[in-house]
N, C-alpha and C positions, 0 to 999 in steps of 0.2 A: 887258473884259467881252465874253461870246460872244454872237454874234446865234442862236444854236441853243438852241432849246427841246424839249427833256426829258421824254417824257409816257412814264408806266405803260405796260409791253408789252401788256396787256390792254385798254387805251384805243381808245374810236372814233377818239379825235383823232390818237392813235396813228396806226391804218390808214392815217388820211387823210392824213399827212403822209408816212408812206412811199410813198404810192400819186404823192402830190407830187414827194417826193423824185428818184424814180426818174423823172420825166417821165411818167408815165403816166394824164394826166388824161382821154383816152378810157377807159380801160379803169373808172376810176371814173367816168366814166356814165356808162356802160354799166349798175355794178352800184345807183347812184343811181336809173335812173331804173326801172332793174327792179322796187329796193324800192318805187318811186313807183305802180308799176302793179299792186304786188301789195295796197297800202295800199290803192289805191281799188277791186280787187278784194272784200277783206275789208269795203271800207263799202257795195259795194252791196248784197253778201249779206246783213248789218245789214238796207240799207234794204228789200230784199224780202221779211224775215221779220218786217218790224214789222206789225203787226196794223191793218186799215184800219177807221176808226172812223166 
């Protein structure tokens, strides 16, 4: 039995394990923590457009 797991070339998990693979857990966060900053970009915008009651 292989200890190697198999995911769709289309897969996040994918990415992430190539990103593994290859030793290059800086460079995935780098791109994690970007998405992290663009996420709470998009909730403040949210929060400054909610209507004050």
């Amino acid at each position: 039995m292989s200890n190697i797991v198999e995911y769709p070339a289309n897969s996040p998990d994918a990415a992430i394990a190539l990103f593994l693979q290859d030793d290059n857990a800086d460079k995935l966060t780098d791109i994690l923590v970007d998405a992290l900053g663009e996420a709470f970009r998009i909730l403040n915008e949210e929060l400054v457009s909610l209507p004050l009651n």
